[in-house]
Backbone as a chain_set.jsonl record, in Angstrom:
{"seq": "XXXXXXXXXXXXXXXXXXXXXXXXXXXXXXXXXXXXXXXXXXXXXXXXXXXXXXXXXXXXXXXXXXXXXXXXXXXXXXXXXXXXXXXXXXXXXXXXXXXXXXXXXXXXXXXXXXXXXXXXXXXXXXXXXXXXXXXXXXXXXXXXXXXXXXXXXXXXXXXXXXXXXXXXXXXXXXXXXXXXXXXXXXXXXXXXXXXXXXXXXXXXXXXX", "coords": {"N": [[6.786, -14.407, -40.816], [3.979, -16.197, -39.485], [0.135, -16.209, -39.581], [-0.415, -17.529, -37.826], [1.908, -17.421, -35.573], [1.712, -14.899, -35.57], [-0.84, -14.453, -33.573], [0.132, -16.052, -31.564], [2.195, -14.96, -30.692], [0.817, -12.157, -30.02], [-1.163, -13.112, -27.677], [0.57, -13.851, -26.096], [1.914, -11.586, -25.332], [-0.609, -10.316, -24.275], [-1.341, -12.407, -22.074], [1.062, -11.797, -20.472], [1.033, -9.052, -19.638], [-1.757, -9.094, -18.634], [-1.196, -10.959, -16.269], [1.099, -9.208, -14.628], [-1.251, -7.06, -14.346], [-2.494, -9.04, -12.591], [-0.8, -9.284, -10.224], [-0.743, -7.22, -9.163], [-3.157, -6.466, -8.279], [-3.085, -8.279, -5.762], [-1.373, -6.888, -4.645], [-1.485, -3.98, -3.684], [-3.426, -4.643, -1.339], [-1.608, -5.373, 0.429], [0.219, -2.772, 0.294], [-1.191, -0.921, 0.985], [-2.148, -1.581, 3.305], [0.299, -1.729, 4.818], [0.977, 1.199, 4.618], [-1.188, 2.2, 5.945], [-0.446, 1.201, 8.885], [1.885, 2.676, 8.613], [0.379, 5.729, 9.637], [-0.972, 4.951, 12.01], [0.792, 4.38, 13.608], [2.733, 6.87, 13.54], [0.223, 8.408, 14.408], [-0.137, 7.694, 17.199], [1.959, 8.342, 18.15], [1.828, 11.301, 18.119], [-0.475, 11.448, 19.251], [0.724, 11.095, 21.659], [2.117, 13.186, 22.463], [0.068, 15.187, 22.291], [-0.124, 17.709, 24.002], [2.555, 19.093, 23.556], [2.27, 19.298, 20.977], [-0.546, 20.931, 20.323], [0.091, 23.012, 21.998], [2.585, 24.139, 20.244], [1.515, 24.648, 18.019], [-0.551, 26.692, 18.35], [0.739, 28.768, 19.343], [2.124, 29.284, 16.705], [-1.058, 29.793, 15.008], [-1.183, 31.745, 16.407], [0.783, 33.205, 15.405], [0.501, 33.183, 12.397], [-2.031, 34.279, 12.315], [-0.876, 37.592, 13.126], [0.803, 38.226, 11.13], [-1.115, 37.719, 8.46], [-3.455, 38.624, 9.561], [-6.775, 38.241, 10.995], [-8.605, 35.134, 10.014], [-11.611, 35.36, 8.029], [-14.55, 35.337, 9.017], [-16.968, 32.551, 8.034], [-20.131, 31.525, 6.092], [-22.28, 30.164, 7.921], [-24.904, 29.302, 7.793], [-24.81, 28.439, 4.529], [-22.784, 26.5, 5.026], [-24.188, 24.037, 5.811], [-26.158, 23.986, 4.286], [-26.016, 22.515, 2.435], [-26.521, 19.084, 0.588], [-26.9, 15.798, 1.933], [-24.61, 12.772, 1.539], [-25.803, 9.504, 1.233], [-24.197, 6.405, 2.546], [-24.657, 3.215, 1.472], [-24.593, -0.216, 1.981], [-23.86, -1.814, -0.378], [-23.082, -0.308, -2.174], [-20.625, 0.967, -0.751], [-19.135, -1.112, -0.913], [-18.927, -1.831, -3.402], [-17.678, 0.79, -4.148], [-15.166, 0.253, -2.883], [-14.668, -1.939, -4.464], [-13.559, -0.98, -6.856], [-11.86, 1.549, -6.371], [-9.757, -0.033, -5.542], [-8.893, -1.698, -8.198], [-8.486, 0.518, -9.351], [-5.941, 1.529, -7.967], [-4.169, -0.513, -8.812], [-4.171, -0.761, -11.267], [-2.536, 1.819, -11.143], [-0.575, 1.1, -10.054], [-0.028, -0.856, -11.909], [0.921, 0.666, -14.577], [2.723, 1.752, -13.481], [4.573, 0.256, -12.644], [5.699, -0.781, -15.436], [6.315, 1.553, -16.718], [8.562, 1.483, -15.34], [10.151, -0.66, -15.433], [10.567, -0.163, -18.621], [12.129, 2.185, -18.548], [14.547, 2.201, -16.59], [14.965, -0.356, -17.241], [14.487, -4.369, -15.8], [13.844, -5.298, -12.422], [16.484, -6.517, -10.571], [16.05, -9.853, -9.511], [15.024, -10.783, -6.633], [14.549, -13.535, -3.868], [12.48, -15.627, -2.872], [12.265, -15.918, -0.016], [14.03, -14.289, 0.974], [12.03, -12.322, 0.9], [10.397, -12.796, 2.302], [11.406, -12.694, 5.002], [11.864, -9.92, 5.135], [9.462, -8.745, 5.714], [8.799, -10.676, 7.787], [10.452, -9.172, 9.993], [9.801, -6.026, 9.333], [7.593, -6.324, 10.136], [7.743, -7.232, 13.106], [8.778, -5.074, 13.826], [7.073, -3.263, 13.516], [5.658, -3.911, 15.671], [7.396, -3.539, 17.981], [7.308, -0.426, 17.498], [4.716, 0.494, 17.979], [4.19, -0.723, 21.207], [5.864, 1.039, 21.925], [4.394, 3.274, 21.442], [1.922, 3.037, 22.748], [3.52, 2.926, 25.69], [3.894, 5.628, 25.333], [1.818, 6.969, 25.393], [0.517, 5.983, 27.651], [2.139, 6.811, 29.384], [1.958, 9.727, 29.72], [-0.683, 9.947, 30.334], [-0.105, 8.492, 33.123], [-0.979, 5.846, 33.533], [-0.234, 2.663, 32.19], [-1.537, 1.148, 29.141], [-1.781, -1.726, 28.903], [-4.476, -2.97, 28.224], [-4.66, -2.771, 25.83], [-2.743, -3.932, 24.21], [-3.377, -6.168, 22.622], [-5.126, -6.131, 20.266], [-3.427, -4.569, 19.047], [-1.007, -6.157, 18.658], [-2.341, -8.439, 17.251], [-2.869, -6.571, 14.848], [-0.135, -6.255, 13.714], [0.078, -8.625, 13.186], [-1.873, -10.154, 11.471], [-1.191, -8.01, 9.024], [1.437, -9.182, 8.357], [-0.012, -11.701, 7.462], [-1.026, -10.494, 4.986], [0.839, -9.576, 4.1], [2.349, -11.705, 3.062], [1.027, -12.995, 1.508], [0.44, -11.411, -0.582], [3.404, -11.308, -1.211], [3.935, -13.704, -1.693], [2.075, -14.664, -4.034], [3.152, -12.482, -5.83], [5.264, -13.636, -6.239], [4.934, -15.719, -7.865], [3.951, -15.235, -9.738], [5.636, -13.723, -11.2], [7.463, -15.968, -11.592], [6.25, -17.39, -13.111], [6.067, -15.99, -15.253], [8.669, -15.727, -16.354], [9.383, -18.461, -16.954], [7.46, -18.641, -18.918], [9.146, -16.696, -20.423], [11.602, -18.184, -20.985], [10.738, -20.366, -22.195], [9.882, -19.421, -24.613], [12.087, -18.07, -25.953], [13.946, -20.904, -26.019], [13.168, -21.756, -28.198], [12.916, -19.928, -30.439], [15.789, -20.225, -30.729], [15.918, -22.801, -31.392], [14.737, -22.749, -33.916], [16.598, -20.852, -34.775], [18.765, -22.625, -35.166], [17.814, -24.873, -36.627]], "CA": [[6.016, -14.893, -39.661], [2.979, -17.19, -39.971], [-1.023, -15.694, -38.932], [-0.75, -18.011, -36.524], [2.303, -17.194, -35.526], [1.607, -13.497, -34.966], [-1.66, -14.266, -32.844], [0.584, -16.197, -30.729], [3.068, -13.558, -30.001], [-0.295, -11.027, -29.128], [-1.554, -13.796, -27.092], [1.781, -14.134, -24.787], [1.564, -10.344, -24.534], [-1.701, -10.27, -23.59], [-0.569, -13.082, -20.688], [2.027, -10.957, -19.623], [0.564, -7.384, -19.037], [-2.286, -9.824, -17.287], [-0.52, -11.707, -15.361], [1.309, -8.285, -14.523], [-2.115, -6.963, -13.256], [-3.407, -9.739, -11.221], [0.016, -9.062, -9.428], [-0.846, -5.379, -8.848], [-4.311, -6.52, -7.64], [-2.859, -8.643, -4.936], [0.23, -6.271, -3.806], [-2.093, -3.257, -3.272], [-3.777, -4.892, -0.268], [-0.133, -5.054, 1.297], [0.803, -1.562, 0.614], [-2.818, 0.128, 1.714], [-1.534, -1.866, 5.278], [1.561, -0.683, 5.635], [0.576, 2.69, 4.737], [-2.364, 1.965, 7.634], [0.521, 1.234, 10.093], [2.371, 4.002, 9.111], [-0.166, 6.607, 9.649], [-1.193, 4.499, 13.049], [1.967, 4.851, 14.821], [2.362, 8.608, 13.855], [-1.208, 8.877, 15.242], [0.032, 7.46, 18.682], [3.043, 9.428, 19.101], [1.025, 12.241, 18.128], [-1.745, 11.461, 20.81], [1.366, 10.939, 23.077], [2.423, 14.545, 23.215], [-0.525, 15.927, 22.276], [-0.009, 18.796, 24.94], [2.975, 20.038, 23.292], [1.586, 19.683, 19.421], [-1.287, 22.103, 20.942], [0.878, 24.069, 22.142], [3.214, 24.817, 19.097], [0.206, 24.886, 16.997], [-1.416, 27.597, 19.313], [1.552, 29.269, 19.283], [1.701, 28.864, 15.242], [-1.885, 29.979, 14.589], [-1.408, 33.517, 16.447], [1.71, 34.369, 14.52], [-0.024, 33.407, 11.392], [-2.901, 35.748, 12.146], [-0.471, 38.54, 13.285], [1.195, 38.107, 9.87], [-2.09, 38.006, 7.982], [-4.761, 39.388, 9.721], [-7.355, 37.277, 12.086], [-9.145, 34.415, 9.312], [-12.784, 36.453, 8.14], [-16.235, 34.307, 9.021], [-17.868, 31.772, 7.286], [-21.394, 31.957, 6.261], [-22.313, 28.516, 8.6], [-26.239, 28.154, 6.644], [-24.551, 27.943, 3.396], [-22.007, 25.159, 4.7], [-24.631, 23.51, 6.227], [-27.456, 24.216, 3.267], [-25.248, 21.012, 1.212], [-27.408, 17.874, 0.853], [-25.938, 14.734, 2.779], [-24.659, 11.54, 0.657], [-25.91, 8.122, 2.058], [-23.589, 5.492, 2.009], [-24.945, 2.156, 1.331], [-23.529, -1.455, 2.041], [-23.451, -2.08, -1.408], [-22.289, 1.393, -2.79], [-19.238, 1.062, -0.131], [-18.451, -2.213, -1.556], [-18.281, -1.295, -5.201], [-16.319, 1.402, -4.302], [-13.972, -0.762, -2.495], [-13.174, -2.918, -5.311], [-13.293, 0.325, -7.604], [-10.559, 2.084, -5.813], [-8.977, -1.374, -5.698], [-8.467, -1.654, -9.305], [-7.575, 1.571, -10.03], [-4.795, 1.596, -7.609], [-3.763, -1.813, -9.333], [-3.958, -0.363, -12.48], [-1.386, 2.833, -11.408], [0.838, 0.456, -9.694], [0.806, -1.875, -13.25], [1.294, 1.409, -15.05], [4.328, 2.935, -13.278], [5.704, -0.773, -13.132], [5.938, -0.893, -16.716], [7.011, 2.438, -17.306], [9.993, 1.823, -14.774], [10.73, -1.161, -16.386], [10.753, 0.635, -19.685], [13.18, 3.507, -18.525], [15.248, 1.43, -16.255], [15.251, -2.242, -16.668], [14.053, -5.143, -15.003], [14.757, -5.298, -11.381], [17.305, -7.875, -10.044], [15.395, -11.091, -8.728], [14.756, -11.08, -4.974], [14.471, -14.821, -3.529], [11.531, -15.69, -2.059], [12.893, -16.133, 1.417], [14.333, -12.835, 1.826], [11.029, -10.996, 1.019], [9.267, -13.088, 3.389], [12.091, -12.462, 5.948], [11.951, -8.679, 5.473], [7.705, -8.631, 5.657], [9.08, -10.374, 8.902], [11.33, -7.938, 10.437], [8.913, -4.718, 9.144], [5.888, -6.788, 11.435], [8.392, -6.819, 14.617], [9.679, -3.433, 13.839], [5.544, -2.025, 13.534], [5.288, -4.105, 17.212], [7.876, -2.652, 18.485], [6.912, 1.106, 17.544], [3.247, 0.24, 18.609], [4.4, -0.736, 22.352], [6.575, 2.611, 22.312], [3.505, 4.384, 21.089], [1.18, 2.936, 23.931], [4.083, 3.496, 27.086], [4.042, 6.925, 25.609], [0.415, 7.153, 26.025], [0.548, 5.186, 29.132], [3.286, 7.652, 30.358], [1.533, 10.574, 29.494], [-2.178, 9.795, 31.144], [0.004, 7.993, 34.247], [-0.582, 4.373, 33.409], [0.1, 2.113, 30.818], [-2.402, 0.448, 28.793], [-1.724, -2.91, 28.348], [-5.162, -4.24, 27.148], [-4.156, -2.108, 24.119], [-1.824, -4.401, 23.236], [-4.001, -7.423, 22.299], [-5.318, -5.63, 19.141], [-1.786, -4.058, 18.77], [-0.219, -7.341, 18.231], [-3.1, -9.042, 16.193], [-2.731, -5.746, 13.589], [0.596, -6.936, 12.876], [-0.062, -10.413, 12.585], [-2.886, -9.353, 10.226], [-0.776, -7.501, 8.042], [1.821, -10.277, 7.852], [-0.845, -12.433, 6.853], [-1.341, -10.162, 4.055], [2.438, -9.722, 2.967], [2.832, -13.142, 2.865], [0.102, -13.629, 0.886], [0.839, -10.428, -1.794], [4.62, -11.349, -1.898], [3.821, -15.012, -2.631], [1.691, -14.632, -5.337], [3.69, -11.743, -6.814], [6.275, -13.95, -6.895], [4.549, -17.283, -8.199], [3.485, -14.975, -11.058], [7.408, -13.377, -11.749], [8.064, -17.565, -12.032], [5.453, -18.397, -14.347], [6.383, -15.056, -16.747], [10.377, -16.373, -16.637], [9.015, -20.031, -17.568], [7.326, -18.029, -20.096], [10.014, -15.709, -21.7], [12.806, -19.155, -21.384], [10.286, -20.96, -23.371], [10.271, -18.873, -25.81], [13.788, -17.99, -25.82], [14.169, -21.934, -26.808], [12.022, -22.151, -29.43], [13.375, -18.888, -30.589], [17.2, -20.841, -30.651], [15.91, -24.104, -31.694], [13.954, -22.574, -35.159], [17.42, -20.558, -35.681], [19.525, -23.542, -35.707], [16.882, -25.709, -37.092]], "C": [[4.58, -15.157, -40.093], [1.648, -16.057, -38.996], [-0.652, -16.233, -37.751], [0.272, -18.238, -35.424], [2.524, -15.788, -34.825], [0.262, -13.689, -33.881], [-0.85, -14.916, -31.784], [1.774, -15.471, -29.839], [2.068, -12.238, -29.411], [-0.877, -11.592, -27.898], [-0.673, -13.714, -25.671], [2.201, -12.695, -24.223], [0.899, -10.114, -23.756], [-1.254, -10.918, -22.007], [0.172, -11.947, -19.81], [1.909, -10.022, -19.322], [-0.572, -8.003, -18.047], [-2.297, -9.892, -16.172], [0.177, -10.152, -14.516], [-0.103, -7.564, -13.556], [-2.743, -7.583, -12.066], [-2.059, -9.675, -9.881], [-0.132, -7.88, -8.336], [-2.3, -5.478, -7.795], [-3.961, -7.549, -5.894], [-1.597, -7.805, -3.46], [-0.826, -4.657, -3.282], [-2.538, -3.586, -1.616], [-2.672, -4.432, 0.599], [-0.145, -3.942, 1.631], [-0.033, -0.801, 1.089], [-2.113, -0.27, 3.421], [-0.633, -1.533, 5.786], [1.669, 0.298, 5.699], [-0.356, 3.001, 5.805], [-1.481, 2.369, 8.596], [1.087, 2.037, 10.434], [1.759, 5.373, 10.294], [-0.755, 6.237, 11.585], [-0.144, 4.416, 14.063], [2.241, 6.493, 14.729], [1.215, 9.104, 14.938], [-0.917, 8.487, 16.895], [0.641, 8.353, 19.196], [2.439, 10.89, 18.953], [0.191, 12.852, 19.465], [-0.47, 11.948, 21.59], [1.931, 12.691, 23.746], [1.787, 15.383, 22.312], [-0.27, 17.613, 22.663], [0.816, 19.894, 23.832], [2.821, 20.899, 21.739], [0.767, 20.781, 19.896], [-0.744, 23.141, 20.776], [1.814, 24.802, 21.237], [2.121, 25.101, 18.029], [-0.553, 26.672, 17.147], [-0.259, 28.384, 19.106], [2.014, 29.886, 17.726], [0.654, 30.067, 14.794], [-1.769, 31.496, 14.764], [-0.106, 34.02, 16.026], [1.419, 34.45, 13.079], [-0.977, 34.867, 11.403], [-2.168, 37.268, 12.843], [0.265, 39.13, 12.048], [-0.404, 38.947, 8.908], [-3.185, 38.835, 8.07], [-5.729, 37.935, 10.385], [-8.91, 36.514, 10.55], [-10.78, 35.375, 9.031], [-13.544, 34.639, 8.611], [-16.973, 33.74, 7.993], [-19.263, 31.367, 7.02], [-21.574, 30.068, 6.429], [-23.877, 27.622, 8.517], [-25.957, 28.035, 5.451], [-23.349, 26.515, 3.612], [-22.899, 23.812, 5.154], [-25.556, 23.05, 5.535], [-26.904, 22.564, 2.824], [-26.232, 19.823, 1.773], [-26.064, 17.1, 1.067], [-25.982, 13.864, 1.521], [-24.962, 10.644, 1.86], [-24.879, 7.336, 1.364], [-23.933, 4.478, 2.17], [-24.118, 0.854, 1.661], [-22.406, -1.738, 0.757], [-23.092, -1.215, -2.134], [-20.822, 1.406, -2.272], [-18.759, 0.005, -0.655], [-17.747, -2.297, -2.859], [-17.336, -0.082, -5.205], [-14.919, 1.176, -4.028], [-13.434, -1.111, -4.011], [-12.891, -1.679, -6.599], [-12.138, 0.927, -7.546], [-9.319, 1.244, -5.761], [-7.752, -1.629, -7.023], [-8.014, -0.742, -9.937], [-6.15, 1.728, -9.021], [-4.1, 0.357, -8.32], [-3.465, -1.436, -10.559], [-2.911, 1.073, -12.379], [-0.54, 2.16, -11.18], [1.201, -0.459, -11.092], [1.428, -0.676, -14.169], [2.97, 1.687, -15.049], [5.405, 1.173, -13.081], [5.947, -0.96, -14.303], [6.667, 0.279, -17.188], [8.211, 2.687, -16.429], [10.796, 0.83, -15.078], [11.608, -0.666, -17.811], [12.055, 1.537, -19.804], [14.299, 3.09, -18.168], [15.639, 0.186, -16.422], [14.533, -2.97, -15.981], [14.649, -4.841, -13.543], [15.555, -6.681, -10.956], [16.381, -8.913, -9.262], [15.715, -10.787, -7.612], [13.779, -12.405, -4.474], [13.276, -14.399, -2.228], [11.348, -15.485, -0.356], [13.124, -14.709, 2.21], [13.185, -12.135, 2.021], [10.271, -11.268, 2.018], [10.269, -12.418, 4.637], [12.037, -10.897, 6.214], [10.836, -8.522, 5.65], [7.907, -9.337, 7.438], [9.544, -9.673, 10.034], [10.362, -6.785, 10.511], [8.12, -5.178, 9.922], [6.428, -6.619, 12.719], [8.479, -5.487, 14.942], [8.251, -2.608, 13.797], [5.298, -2.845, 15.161], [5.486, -3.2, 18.068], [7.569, -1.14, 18.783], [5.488, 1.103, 18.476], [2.984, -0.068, 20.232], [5.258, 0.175, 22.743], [5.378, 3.696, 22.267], [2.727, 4.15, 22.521], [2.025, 3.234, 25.233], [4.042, 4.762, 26.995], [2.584, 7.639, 26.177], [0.301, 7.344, 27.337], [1.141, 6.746, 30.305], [2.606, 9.144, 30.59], [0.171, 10.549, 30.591], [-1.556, 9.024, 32.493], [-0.39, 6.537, 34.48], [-0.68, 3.779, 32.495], [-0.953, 1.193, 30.641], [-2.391, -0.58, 28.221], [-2.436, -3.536, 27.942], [-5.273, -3.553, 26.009], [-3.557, -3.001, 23.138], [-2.04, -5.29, 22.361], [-4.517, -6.874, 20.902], [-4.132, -5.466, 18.379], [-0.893, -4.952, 18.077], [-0.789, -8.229, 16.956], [-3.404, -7.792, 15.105], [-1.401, -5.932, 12.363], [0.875, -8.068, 12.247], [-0.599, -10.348, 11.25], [-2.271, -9.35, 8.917], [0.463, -8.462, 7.518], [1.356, -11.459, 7.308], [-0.804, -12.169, 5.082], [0.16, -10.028, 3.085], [2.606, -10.484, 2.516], [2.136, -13.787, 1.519], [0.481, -12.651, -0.656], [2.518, -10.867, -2.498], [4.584, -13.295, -2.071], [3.4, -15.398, -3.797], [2.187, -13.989, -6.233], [4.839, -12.644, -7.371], [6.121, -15.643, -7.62], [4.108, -16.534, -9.757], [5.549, -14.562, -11.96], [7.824, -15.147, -12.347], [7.76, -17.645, -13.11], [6.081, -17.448, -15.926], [8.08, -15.253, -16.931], [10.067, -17.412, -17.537], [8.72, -19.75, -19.107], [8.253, -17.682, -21.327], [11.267, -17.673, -21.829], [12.054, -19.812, -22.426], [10.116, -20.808, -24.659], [11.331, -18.303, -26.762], [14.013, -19.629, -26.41], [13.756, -22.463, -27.896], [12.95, -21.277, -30.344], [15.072, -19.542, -31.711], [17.187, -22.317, -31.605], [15.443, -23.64, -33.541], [15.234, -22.37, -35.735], [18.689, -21.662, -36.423], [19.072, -24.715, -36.418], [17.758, -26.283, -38.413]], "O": [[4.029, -14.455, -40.941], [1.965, -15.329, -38.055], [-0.552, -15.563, -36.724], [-0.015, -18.956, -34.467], [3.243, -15.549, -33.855], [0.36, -12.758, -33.082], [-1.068, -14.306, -30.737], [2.057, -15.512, -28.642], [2.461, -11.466, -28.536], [-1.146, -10.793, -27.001], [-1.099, -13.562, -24.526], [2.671, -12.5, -23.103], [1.243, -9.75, -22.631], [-0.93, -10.239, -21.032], [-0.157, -11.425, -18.745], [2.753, -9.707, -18.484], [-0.557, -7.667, -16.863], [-2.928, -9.34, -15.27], [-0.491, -9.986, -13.496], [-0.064, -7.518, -12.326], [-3.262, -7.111, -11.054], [-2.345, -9.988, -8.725], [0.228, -7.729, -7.169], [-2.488, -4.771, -6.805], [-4.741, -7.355, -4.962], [-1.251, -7.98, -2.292], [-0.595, -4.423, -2.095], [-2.067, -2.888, -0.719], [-2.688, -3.433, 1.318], [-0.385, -3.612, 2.792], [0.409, 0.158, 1.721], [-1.747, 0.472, 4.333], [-0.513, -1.099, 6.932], [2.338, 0.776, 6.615], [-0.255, 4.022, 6.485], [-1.506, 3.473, 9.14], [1.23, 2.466, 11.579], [2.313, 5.834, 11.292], [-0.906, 7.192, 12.347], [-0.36, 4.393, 15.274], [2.008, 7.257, 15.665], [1.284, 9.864, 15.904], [-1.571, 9.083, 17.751], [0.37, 9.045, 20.177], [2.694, 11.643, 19.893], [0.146, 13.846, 20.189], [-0.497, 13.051, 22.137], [2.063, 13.155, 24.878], [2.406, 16.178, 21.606], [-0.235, 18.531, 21.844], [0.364, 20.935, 23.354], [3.006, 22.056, 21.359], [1.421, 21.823, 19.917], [-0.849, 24.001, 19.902], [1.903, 26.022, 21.376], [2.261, 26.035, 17.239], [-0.906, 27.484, 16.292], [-0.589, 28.941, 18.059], [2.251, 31.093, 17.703], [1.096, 31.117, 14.326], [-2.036, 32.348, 13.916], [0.166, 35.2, 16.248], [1.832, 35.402, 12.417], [-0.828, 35.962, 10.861], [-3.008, 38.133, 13.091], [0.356, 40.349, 11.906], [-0.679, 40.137, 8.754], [-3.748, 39.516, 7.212], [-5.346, 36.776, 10.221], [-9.886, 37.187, 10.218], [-11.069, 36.121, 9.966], [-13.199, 33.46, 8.539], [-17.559, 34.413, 7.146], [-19.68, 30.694, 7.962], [-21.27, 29.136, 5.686], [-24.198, 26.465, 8.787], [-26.856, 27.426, 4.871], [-23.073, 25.715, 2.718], [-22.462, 22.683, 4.931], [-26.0, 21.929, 5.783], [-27.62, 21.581, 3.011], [-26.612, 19.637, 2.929], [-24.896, 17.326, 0.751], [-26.85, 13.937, 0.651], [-24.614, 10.809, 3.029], [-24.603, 7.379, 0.165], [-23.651, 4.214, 3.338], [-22.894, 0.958, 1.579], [-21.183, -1.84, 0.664], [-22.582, -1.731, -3.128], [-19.892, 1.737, -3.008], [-17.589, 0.206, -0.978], [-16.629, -2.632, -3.252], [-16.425, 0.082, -6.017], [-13.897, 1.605, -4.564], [-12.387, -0.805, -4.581], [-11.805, -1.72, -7.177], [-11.368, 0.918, -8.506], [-8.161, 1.642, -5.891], [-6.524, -1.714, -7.015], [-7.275, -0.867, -10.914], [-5.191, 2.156, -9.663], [-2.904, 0.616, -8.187], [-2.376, -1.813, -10.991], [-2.462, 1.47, -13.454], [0.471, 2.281, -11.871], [2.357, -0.759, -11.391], [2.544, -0.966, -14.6], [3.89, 1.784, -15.861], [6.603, 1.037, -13.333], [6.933, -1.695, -14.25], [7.582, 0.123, -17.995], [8.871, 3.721, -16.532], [12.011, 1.026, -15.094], [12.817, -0.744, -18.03], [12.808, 1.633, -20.773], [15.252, 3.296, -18.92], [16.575, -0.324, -15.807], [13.704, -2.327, -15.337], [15.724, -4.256, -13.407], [15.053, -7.795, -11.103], [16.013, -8.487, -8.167], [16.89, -10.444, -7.486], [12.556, -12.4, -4.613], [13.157, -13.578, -1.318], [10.416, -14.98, 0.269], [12.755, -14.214, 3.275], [13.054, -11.405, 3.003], [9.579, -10.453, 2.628], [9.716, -11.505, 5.25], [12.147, -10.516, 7.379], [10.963, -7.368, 6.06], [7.329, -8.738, 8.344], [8.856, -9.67, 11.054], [10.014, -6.452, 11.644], [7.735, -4.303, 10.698], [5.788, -5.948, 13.529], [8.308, -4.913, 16.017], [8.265, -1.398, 14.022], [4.607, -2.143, 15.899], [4.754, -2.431, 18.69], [7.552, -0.645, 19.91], [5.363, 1.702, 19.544], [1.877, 0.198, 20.699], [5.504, 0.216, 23.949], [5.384, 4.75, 22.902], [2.878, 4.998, 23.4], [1.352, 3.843, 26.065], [4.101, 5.416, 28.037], [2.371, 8.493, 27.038], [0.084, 8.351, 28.012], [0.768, 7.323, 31.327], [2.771, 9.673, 31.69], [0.213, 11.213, 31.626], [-2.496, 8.783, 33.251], [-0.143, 6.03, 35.575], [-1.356, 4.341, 31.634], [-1.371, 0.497, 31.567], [-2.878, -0.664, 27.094], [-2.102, -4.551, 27.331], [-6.13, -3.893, 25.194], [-3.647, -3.028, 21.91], [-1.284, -5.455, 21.403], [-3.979, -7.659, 20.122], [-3.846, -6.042, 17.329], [-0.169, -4.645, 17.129], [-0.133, -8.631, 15.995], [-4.35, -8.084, 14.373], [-1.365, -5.868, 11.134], [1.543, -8.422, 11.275], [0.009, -10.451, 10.184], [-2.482, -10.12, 7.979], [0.56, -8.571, 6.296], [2.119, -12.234, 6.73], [-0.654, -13.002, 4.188], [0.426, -10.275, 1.909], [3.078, -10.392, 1.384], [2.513, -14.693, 0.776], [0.761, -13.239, -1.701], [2.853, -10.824, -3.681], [5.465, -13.882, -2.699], [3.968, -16.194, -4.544], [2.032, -14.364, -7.395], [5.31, -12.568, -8.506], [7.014, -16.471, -7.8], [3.967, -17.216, -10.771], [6.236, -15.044, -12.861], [8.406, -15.373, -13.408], [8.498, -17.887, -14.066], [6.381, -17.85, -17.05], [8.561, -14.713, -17.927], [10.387, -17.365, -18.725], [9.259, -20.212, -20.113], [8.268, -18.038, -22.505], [11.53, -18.102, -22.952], [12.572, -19.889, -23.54], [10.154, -21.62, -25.583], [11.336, -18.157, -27.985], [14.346, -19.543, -27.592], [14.038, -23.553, -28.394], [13.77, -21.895, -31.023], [15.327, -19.356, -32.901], [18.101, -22.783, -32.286], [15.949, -24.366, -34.397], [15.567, -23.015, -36.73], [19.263, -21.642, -37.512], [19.901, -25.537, -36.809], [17.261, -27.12, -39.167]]}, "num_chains": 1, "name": "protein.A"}
């Protein structure tokens, strides 16, 4: 194998662990939102029967301290002594894309090392992923107008100008699927195009 030869095989690596991250940098957004949603419908049904969470909690706390013993006191000018952080525009920003890239960089990680262990995964057609990023946006509506009647039901009337946010959160986040599982998968194309091309070359030298 020729110098120039081997820089072009480091080269098409390089590409491909890349290409690989700018994937990771776009699919993050997604999964931060659906992890949002999650944690935002828990938080409703939560609210919704508050009362009885309380209540098992309360119930909870004094068999812990009959177990243990009743929590000691906390000295409340040493938690208080701690200097404050300011957070800046531009401090919150850089940490944004900070946190950004390092989640981008675990998700390229553990995709490579599940590659590695397992295999590639089986192709999934563009269509379906959009179709299931559809479905999961109905199916966070849905929960999200169960979460507010429970509210509703709970405080004695239902809060329907809730819903106007409610609805434009899932839109939102289908915005963003659409947008993460298009590009992830405009990059999966280009690194196929890739490996076949080289795969013919590959075929064409041996029978040369």
């Amino acid at each position: 194998m020729s110098i120039s030869e081997d820089h072009k095989v480091i080269a098409k690596v390089i590409v491909h662990y890349a290409l690989d991250y700018v994937r990771w940098t776009q699919l993050v957004p997604m999964i931060l939102g659906w992890a949002f949603a999650i944690v935002m419908v828990l938080a409703l049904f939560l609210i919704g029967f508050q009362g009885e969470i309380d209540a098992l909690l309360s119930r909870a706390d004094s068999t812990i301290e009959n177990w243990i013993g009743v929590e000691p006191e906390t000295n409340q000018h040493e938690a208080d002594s701690s200097g404050t952080v300011t957070i800046t525009e531009d401090s919150f920003v850089t940490w944004v894309y900070r946190i950004w890239g390092v989640l981008a960089l675990a998700g390229w990680l553990y995709s490579n090392i599940r590659t590695k262990l397992f295999g590639p995964k089986a192709p999934t057609r563009w269509k379906r992923k959009i179709y299931r990023a559809v479905m999961a946006s109905l199916l966070f509506v849905g929960f999200l107008m169960l979460g507010t009647l429970v509210i509703g039901g709970v405080s004695g009337n239902t809060h329907w100008e809730l819903m106007v946010p409610f609805i434009l959160l899932p839109l939102l986040l289908f915005v963003v699927s659409f947008w993460g599982i298009s590009v992830s998968h405009l990059i999966t194309k280009i690194q196929r195009d890739i490996g076949k091309r080289d795969s013919n070359e590959h075929i064409h030298k041996v029978t040369a």
